[in-house]
N, C-alpha and C positions, 0 to 999 in steps of 0.2 A: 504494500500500500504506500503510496507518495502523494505528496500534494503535486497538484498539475501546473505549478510555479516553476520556469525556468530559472535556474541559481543564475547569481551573478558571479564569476569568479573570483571578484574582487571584493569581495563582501565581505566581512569574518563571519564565522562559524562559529554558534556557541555549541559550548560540547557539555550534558547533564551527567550527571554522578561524579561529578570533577575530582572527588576527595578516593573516591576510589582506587584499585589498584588499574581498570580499565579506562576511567577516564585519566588516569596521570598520563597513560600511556598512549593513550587517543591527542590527548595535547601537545604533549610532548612530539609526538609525529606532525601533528600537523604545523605549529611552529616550525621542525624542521624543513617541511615542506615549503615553509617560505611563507605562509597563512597567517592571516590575521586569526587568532581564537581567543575567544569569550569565556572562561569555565564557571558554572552556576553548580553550588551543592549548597544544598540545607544548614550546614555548618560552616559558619564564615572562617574557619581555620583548615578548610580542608587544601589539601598540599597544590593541587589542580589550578585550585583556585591563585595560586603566588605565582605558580608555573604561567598562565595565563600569560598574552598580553593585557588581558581586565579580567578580574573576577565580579560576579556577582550574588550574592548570600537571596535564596529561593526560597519558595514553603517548600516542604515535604511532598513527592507527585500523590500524595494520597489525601492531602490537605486541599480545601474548597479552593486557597488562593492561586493555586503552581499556573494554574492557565496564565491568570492574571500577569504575573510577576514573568511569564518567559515571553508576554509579548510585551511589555513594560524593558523588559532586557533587550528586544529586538529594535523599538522604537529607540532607545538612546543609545545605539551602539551602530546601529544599520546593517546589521547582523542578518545573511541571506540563506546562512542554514542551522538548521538544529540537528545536530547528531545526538542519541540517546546511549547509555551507556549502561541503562537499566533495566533490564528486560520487564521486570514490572510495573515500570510506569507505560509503558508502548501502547496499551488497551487506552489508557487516559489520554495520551497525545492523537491517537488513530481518531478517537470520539470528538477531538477539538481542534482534527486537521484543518477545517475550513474559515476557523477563527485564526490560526496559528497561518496560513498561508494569508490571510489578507493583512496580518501582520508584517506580512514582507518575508519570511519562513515557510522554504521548503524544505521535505524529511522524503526517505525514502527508508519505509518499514518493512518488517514482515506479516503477513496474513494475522491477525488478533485472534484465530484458532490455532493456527501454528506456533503465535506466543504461548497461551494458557496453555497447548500440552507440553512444552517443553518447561515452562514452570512447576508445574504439578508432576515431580517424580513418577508416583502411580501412572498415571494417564501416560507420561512420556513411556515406560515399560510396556503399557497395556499396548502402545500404537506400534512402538519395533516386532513384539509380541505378534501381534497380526500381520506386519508383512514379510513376516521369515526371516527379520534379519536379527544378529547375533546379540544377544542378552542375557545377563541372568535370570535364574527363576524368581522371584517377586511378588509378595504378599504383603497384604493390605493391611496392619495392624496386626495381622498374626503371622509364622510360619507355616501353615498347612500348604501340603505341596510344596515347600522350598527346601532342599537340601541343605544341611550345614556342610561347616561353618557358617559363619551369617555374619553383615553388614545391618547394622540398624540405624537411620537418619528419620530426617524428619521428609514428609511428602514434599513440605513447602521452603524452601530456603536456601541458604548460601555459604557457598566455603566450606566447610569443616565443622561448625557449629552441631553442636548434637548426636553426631555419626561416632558409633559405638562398634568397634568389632568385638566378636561375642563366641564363646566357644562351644558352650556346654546349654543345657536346656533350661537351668538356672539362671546364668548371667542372663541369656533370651530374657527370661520372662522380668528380669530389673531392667533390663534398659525395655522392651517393648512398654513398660506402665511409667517409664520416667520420659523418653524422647516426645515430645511433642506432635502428633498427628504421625505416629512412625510407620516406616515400612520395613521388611525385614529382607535384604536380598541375600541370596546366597555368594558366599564372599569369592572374589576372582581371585587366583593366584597367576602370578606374570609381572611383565613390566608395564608400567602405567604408562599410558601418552595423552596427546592432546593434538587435535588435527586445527588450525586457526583457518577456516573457511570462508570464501566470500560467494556467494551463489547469486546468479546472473538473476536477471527480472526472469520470472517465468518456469523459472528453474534448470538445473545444472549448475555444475560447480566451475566456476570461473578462474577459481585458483582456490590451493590447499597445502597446506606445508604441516606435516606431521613432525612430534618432535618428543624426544621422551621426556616425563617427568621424576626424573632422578630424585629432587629432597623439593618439599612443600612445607611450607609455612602458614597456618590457616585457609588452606584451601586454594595456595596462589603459589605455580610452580616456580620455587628460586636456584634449581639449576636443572639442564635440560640439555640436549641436542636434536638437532635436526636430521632426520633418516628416512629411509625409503622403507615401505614394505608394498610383494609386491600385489598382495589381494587388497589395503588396505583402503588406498582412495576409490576403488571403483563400489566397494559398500560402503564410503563414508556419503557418495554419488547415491546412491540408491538411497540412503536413511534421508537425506534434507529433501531428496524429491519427494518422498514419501507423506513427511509434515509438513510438505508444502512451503519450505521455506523459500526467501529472498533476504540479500543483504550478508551481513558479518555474522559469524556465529563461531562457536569455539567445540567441539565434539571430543567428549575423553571418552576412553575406555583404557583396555588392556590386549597386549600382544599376550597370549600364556601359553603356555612351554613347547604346547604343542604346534604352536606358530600362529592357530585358530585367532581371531578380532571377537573381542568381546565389547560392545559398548554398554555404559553405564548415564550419562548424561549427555547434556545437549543445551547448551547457551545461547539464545539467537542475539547473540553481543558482540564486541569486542572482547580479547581476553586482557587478563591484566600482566600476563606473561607477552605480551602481543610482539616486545620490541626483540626477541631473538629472532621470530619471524619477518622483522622488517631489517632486521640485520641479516637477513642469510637472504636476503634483494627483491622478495615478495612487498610490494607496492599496496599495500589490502587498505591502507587508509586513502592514501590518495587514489585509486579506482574506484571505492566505494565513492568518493565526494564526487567522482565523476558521474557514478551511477544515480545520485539523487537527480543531476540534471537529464539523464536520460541519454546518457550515451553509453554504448557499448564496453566491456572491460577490453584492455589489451593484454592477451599471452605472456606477450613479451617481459611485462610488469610484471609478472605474478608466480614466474618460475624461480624457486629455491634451488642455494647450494646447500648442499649434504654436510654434515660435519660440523655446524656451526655451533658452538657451546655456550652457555650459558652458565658463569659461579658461582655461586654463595648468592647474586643479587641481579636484577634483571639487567642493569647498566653495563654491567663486565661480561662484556662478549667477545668472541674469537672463534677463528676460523681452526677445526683441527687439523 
C-alpha cells in the first residue's frame, strides 16, 4: 500500500521508531546516502533522534495525537516521505494515508493483512503452516502436538522479551502461566540467521542478503556474517509471496544440521542489524526510497559480497 504522491527527491525523509535499533540504522543510511532525515520517537532522548539532521519528540502510534504531530513534522520540515520502522504502527499510518499524503507525505507499505500476521507469532506459524513451507511445530498457549524441547515467547512482541527455552514438562508448565499471551514452539537446533529483504510492488524478492547470527543482545544480532545457502533464498521467495508482502522486511530462522531452513519469524521492517547488509553493497534503503516513488528496484544495487563480518557491534564491519 502507498500513497499515490510522487516523492520529491529532494525532500527529507522523516524516519519513525528513530530510538530504535532499526531506525538508528535507517538514519544512519540515509544521511549516508547524502539525504536530508527527520527522526521522530516518542522519547525525546532517543539516539535517532541526535543522529538526525532534526529530531522531532511524537505521541506514541497508539496514542489519538501521532497522526496529528507527523503531519505537524511534515509541514515544518517539508519532509516528502515517511519511512516506518514499526511494524505496528503501519495499520495506523495505512488508515490515515490520505490525511498523511495531503500533508505533503508519501509511504510505501505493506498489505495491513500481511502486517497483522507477521505480528501475531500464532497467525505468522499458522500461514507458513498452510503453504508447506518450513517451520516449527506450534501451539497456542499449550504444547499439544508440539514436540520438545520447547521455545516459549509471547504471541505479541519484540526482541527477546519473555522467550523462555524450556526443557522438561515442568519448567513448560512455569513459563506457559508466566509469559504473556505464550506460544510454545518446538525449539530448533542449528545456526540462526537472518535474510534482510526488500520485495518488489506486487511481489518477488528484489534483493536479499542472508547473514548469520552469531551472538544477540536483546533480540538484535551484534555479530554476524554474510553467506550463501543454496535452497535458502528461493523459500525465503516463496514465504513473502505467500503473506503477500511488499517493501523491507527482515526473515530469521535456522540453517540445522541437517542443512534443512527452518523459519521462525518475519518483520515486515527494516532490521536493526540492517548496516552489515549495506556494508556487504546491498542498497535496500536507498531502492526502497526509490520504490515509494514508484520506480523499479535495480539488481545491480542489491547484490551482496559473501564474507562480510560483523563484531561485538553493528558499526565494526569487514570484509573476511
Amino acid at each position: 500500500m502507498s500513497s499515490r504522491q510522487r516523492a520529491d527527491a529532494s525532500r527529507p525523509v522523516i524516519v519513525t521508531g528513530a530510538g530504535g535499533p532499526a531506525g538508528v540504522a535507517v538514519v544512519r543510511a540515509i544521511r549516508a546516502g547524502g539525504r536530508r532525515v527527520i527522526g521522530c520517537d516518542a522519547d525525546p532522548l532517543a539516539a535517532g533522534i541526535r543522529l538526525a539532521d532534526e529530531g522531532c519528540t511524537v505521541a506514541r502510534y497508539d496514542e489519538p495525537s501521532y497522526i496529528d504531530d507527523l503531519c505537524r513534522v511534515a509541514e515544518k520540515t517539508g519532509a516528502g516521505i515517511l519511512l516506518s520502522t514499526i511494524a505496528e504502527e503501519m495499520p495506523a499510518l495505512a488508515a490515515a494515508s490520505p490525511r498523511l499524503s495531503r500533508a505533503g507525505l508519501a509511504m510505501w507499505l505493506p498489505p495491513v493483512d500481511a502486517v497483522r500476521t507477521c505480528i501475531d507469532k500464532w497467525q505468522f506459524a499458522q500461514a507458513v503452516s498452510r503453504h508447506s513451507l518450513p517451520a516449527p511445530a506450534t501451539g497456542l498457549g499449550s504444547s499439544l502436538g508440539v514436540p520438545g524441547p520447547w521455545i516459549v515467547k509471547p504471541r505479541f512482541g519484540r526482541g527477546s522479551r519473555h522467550v523462555v527455552a524450556v526443557d522438561d514438562a515442568d519448567e513448560l508448565r512455569w513459563a506457559l502461566a508466566r509469559v504473556p499471551e505464550p506460544i510454545a514452539q518446538t525449539r530448533v537446533a542449528g545456526r540462526e540467521f537472518t535474510v534482510d529483504v526488500l520485495v518488489a510492488r506486487g511481489g518477488g524478492l528484489a534483493g536479499a542478503v542472508p547473514r548469520w547470527r552469531d551472538e544477540t543482545k536483546a533480540g538484535i544480532s551484534t555479530k554476524g556474517e554474510t553467506f550463501a545457502h543454496p535452497r535458502l533464498i528461493p523459500l525465503v521467495d516463496a514465504l513473502v509471496n505467500a503473506l503477500g508482502l511488499e517493501g523491507p522486511a527482515n526473515v530469521q530462522g535456522f540453517v540445522e544440521p541437517s542443512g534443512e531452513v527452518m523459519f521462525i519469524e518475519l518483520n515486515p521492517r527494516f532490521s536493526g542489524a540492517l548496516p552489515l547488509s549495506l556494508a556487504a553493497g546491498a542498497d535496500l534503503v536507498g531502492e526502497y526510497l526509490r520504490g515509494v516513488d514508484g520506480l523499479p528496484p535495480r539488481p545491480s544495487r542489491l547484490r551482496y559480497r559473501l564474507g562480510v563480518r560483523m563484531t561485538r557491534y553493528y558499526d565494526e564491519l569487514f570484509e573476511g
